[in-house]
C-alpha positions in Angstrom: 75.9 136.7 12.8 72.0 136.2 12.6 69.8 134.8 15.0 69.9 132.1 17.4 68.8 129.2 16.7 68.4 125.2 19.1 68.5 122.5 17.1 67.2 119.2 18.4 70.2 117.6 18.9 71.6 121.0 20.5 69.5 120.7 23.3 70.0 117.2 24.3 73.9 118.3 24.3 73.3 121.1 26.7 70.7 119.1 28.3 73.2 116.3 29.4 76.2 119.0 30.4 73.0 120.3 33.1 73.2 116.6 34.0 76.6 116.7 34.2 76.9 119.3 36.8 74.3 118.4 38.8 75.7 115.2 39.7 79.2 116.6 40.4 77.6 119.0 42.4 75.5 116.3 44.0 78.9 113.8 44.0 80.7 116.7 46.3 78.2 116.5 49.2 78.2 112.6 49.6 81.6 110.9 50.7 80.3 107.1 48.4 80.2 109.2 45.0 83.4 111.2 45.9 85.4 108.8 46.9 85.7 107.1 43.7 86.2 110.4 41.6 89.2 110.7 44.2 90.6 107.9 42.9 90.4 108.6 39.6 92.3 112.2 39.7 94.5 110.3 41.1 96.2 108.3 38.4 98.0 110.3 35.7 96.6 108.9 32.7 93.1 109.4 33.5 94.3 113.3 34.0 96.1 113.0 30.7 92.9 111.6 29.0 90.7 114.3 30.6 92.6 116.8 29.2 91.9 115.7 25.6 88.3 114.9 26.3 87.9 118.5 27.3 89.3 119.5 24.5 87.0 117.9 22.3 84.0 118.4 24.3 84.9 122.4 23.8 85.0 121.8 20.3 81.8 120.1 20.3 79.9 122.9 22.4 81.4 125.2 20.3 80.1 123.9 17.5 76.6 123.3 19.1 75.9 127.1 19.6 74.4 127.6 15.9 72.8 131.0 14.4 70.3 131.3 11.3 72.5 133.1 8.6 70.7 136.3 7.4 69.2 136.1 3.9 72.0 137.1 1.5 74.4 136.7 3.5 76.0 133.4 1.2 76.5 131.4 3.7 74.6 128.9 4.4 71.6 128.4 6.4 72.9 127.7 9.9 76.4 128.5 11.5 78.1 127.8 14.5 80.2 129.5 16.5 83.0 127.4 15.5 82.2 128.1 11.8 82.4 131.9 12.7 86.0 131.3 14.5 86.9 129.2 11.7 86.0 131.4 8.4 89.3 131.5 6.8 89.3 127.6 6.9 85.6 127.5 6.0 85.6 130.1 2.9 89.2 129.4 1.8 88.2 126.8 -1.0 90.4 125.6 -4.1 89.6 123.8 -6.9 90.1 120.6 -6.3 93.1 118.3 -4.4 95.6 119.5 -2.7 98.1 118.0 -0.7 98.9 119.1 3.3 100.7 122.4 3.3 101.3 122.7 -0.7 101.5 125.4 -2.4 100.5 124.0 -5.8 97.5 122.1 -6.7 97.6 118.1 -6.9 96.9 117.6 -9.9 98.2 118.7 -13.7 95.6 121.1 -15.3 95.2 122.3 -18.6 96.2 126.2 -18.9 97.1 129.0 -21.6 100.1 130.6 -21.6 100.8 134.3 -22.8 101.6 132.6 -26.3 97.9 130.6 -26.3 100.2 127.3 -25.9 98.5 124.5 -24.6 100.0 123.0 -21.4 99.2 121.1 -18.5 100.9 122.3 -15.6 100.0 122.5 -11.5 98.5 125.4 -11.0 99.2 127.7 -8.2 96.5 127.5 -5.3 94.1 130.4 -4.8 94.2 130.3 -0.7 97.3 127.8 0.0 100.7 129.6 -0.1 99.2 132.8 -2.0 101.4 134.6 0.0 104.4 133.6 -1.1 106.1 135.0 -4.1 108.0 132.4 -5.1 107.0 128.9 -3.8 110.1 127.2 -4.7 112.4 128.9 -2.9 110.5 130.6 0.2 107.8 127.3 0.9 110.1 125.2 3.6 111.4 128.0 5.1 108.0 129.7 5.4 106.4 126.5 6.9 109.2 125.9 9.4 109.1 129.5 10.2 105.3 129.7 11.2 105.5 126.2 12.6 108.4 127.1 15.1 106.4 130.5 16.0 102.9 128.7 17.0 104.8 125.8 19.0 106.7 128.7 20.5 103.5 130.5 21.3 102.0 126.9 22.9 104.5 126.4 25.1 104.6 129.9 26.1 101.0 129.0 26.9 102.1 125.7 28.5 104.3 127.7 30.8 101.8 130.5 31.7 99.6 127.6 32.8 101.9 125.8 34.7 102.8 129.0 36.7 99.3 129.7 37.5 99.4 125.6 38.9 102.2 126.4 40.8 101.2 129.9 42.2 97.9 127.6 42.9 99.6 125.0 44.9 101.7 127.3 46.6 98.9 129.3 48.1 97.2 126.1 49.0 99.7 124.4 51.0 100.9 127.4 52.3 104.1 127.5 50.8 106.7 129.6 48.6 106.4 129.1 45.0 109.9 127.7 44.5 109.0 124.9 46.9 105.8 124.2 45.6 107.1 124.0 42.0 109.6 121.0 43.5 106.7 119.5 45.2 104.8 119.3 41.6 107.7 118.4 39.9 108.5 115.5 41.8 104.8 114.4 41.8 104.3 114.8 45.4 101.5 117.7 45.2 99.0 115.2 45.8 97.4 115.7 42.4 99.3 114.3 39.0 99.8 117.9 38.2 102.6 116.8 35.7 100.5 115.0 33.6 97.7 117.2 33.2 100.6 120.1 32.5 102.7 117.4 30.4 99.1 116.7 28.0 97.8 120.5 28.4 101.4 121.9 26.9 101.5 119.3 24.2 98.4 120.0 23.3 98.8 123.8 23.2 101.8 123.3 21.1 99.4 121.3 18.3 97.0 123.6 18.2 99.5 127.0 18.1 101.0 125.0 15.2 97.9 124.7 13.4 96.7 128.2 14.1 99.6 129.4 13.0 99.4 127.6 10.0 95.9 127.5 8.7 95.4 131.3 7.8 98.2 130.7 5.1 98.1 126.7 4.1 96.0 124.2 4.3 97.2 121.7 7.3 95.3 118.7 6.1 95.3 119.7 2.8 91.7 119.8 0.5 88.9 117.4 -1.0 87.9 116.8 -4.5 85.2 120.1 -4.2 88.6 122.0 -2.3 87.1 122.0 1.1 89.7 121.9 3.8 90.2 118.9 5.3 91.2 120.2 9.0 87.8 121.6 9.0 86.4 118.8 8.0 87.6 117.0 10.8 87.1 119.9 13.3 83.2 120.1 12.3 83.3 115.8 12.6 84.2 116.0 16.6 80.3 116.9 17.7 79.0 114.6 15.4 81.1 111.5 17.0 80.3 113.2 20.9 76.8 113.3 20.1 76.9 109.6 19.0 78.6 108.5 21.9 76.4 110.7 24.6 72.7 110.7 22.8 72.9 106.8 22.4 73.9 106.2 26.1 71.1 108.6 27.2 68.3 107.1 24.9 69.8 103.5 25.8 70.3 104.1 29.8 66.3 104.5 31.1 65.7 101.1 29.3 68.6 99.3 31.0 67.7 100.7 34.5 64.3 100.6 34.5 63.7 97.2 32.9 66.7 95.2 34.4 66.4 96.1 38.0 62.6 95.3 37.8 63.7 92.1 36.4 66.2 91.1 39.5 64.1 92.3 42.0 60.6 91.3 41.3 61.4 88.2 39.3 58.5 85.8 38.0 56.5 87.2 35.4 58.2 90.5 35.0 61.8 88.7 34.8 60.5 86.2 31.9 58.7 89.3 30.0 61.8 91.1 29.8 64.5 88.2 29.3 61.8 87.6 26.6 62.4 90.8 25.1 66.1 92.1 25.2 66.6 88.4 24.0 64.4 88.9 21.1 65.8 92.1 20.0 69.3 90.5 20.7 68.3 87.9 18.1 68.1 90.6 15.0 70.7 92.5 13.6 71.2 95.8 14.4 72.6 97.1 11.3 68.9 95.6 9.7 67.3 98.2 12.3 69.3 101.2 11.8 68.7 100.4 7.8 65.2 100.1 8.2 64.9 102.8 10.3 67.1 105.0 7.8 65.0 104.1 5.4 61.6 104.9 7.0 63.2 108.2 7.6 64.1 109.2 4.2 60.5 108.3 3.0 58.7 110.5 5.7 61.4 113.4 4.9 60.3 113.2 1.5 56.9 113.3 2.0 57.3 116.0 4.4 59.6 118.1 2.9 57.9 121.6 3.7 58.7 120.8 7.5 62.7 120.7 6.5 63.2 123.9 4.6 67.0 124.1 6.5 69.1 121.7 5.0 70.7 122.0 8.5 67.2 120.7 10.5 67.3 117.1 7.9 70.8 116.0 8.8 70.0 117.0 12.6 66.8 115.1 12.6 68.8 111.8 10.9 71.2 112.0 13.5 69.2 112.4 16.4 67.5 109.3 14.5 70.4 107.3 14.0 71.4 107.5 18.3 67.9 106.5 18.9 67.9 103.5 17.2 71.7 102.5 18.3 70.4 103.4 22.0 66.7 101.0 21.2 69.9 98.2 19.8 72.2 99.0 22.6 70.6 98.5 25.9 70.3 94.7 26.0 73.7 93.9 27.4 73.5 96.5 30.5 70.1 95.5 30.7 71.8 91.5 31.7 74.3 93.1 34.2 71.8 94.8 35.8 69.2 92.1 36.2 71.8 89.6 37.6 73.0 92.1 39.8 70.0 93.2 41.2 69.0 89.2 41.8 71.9 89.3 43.8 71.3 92.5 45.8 67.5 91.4 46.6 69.1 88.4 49.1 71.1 91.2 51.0 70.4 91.8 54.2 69.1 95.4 54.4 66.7 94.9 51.5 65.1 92.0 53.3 65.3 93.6 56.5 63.1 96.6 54.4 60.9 94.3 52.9 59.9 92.7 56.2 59.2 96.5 57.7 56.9 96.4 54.7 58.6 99.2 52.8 57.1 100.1 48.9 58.6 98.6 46.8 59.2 101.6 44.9 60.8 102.8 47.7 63.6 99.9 48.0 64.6 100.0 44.1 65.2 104.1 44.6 67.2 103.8 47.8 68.6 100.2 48.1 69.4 98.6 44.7 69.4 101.9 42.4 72.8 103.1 44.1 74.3 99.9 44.4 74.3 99.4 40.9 75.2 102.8 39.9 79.1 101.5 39.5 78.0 99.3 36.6 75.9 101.6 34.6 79.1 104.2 34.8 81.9 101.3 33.9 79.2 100.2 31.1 78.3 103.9 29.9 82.1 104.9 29.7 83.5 102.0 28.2 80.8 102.0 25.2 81.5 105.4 24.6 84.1 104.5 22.0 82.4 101.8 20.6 79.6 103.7 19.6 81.8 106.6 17.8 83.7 103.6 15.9 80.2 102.1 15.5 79.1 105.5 13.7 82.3 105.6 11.3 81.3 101.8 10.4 77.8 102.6 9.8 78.3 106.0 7.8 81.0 104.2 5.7 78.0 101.5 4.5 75.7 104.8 3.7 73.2 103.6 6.4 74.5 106.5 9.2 74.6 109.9 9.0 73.3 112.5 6.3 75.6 112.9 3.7 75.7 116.4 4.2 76.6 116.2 8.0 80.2 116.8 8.8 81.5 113.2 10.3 84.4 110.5 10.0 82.4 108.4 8.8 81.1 109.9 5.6 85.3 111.3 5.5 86.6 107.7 5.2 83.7 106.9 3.0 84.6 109.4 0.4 88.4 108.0 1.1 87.4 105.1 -0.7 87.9 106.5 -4.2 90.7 108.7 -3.4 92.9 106.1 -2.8 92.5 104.6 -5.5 93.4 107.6 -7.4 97.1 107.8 -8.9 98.8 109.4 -7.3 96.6 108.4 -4.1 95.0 111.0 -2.0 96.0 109.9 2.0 95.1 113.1 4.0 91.3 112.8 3.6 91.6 109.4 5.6 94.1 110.2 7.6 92.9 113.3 9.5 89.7 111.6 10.1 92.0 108.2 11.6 94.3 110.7 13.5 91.1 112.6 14.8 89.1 109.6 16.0 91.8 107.7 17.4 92.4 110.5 19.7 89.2 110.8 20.8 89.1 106.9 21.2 92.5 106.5 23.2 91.8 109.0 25.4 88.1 107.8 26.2 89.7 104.0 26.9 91.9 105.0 29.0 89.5 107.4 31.1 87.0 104.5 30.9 90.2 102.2 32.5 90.5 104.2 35.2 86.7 104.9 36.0 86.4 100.9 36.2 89.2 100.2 38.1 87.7 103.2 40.5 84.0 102.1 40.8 84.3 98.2 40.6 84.3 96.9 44.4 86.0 94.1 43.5 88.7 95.9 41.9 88.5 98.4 45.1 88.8 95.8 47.6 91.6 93.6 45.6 93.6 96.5 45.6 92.9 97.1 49.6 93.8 94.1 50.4 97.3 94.4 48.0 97.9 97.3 50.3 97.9 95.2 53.3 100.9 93.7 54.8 101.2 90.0 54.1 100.9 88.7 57.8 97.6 90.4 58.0 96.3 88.9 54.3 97.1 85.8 55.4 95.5 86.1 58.5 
């Protein structure tokens, strides 16, 4: 396996999950933080979505835990654990094209037959259906076969889960598990336990049909070099967390810090920093990240002793590339926080610890730092997705990241070509599409949710919905 090895951006990852825990651990002791979490398990798509932004985050840790390949070994210079558990994707390459679960290659090539006639034919694959003996007849029935056994294998996964809910429930409320299984089916177990089962059993049956699939055909089919394309997209899912979680962390100190100095001491310090997210507002941001591509390309070459793994250059471009995003990014949280903190400056109890003459210091950390704390997690979630789009966009204009880094981006980039190809090569582009619009659905829907749960407004419009109409209009 070789040694372990922390890569930069490695780090941060398992730096923010820390971060991550602490404040659920710190959100359990204090009735403010858990009461909107509370609301949030409570509606069924954000339970649905959590479910699939697990499973990506799994994927992403996964393939965050890396090891230095021994010498000799052939292959490569770093590896994940999610390269280890996918080798037979990884190391079963073709020649070129081939389409999703074929057994033939995509394209004619020239061959010699036993009489040394000429002919172009398609070629069997070397990986894809090489089990079969002959393709024609056994390839549907194989297919289906395998198909029907992995999405009988998810659900029977589905199920075991569901009766360890149930068995869970039961002991809970102190009841038998017949009784608790109607409770859960008929959604009255306090928890949407039926959508989280509904989105965990549909996603085990995907991914029994592709594991029962992929050791024998190639789901997404392969690139121009043969490289599968389900691997592709698999490796692309921590490059588009890390772009969504790295930018907010660069981008989140410079919001904070300089807007709520901004509301609350006002004057000077207000105009300085209006003065500054305005000015960086004012140039483009893709003219940043170019530049800043740029000036890291040149110092890489000059420095090119210091990046002996090819591994260590396309980490240190991406850790790069959520920098500058996160330097471009902060501006508009930066406003929301400023006006919000001019607003919580007049309230009572912040006067009322000014005139006790408490630090300064001491009021942003207790007073306005909390009350704001709603709109930097609406903000963060919500431009989650824009920044893994944002990545895809960038990538696509060869100004994101290294060409050598798994992403979507640099998949729908080399897309371009292949569909322009006749007969058109789809798959490429549609495995990263399929891919990314999972990952953003389910992270605007969570983010729906997490606003709806942390806005007061929104909190108090729906209290007062609740209310009986004599006592609203009273």
């Amino acid at each position: 396996m070789g040694e372990f090895t922390l890569l930069t951006t490695d780090a941060c990852l398992f730096a923010l999950l820390a971060v991550a825990i602490v404040y659920c651990l710190q959100a359990r002791r204090h009735e403010h933080l858990r009461a909107p979490w509370r609301e949030v398990w409570r509606r069924p798509v954000a339970v649905g979505a959590s479910v699939v932004l697990g499973a990506f985050m799994l994927v992403a840790v996964a393939d965050s835990i890396h090891f230095e390949s021994r010498a000799g070994s052939g292959d490569g210079d770093v590896l994940s654990a999610l390269d280890i558990a996918l080798r037979p994707l990884r190391t079963g390459s073709e020649t070129t094209y081939s389409a999703p679960l074929a057994a033939y290659a995509y394209s004619r090539e020239s061959v010699v037959d036993e009489s040394g006639k000429l002919t172009r034919i398609y070629p069997r694959l070397v990986h894809g259906g090489a089990h079969l003996a002959d393709p024609g007849r056994e390839h549907g029935a194989d297919v289906a076969r395998r198909a029907a056994a992995g999405a009988a294998s998810g659900l029977l996964g589905g199920l075991a889960l569901s009766t360890l809910c149930v068995l869970a429930v039961a002991r809970r409320r102190n009841r038998a598990p017949v009784a608790a299984a109607r409770l859960l089916l008929a959604g009255r177990a306090g928890f949407p336990w039926r959508s989280l089962l509904g989105v965990s059993t549909a996603l085990l049956i995907v991914i029994g049909i592709c594991a029962a699939l992929a050791p024998h055909y190639h789901v997404f089919g392969t690139d121009k070099v043969g490289n599968d394309v389900l691997y592709q997209a698999l490796k692309s899912v921590r490059t588009g967390i890390l772009i969504g979680l790295l930018t907010t962390l660069i981008s989140l100190p410079f919001a904070l810090a300089l807007g709520i100095a901004a509301g609350y001491f006002r004057g000077p310090i207000d105009d300085a920093v209006q003065y500054l997210y305005t000015t960086l507002s004012s140039i483009p941001g893709v003219l940043l990240i170019a530049a800043a591509a740029l000036m890291l390309d040149v110092y890489m070459t000059r420095h090119a002793a210091d990046f002996d793994m090819l591994a260590a250059r396309a980490d240190l471009r991406l850790l790069a590339l959520c920098a500058i995003l996160g330097i471009t990014s902060w501006t508009s949280l930066c406003r929301l926080l400023r006006a919000e903190a001019l607003k919580l400056r007049e309230i009572e109890f912040v006067v009322a610890a000014q005139a006790l003459g408490v630090r300064s210091t001491t009021i942003l950390r207790r007073h306005l730092l909390p009350n704001v704390m709603h709109i930097v997690m609406i903000t963060t979630v919500l431009d989650f997705s824009g920044l893994v789009l944002a990545e895809a966009a960038l990538t696509y204009i060869d100004i994101g990241v290294d060409p050598s880094m798994d992403s979507w981006g640099n998949m729908i980039n080399g897309a371009r070509l292949e569909l322009a190809r006749e007969p058109a090569v789809w798959w490429s582009l549609a495995a990263a599409m399929s891919f990314m619009f999972a990952l953003v659905l389910a992270a605007n829907l969570f983010a729906d949710a997490v606003r709806d749960a942390f806005d007061p407004r929104l909190r108090q419009f729906g209290a007062d919905r609740d209310l009986p109409a004599a006592t609203r209009e009273s």
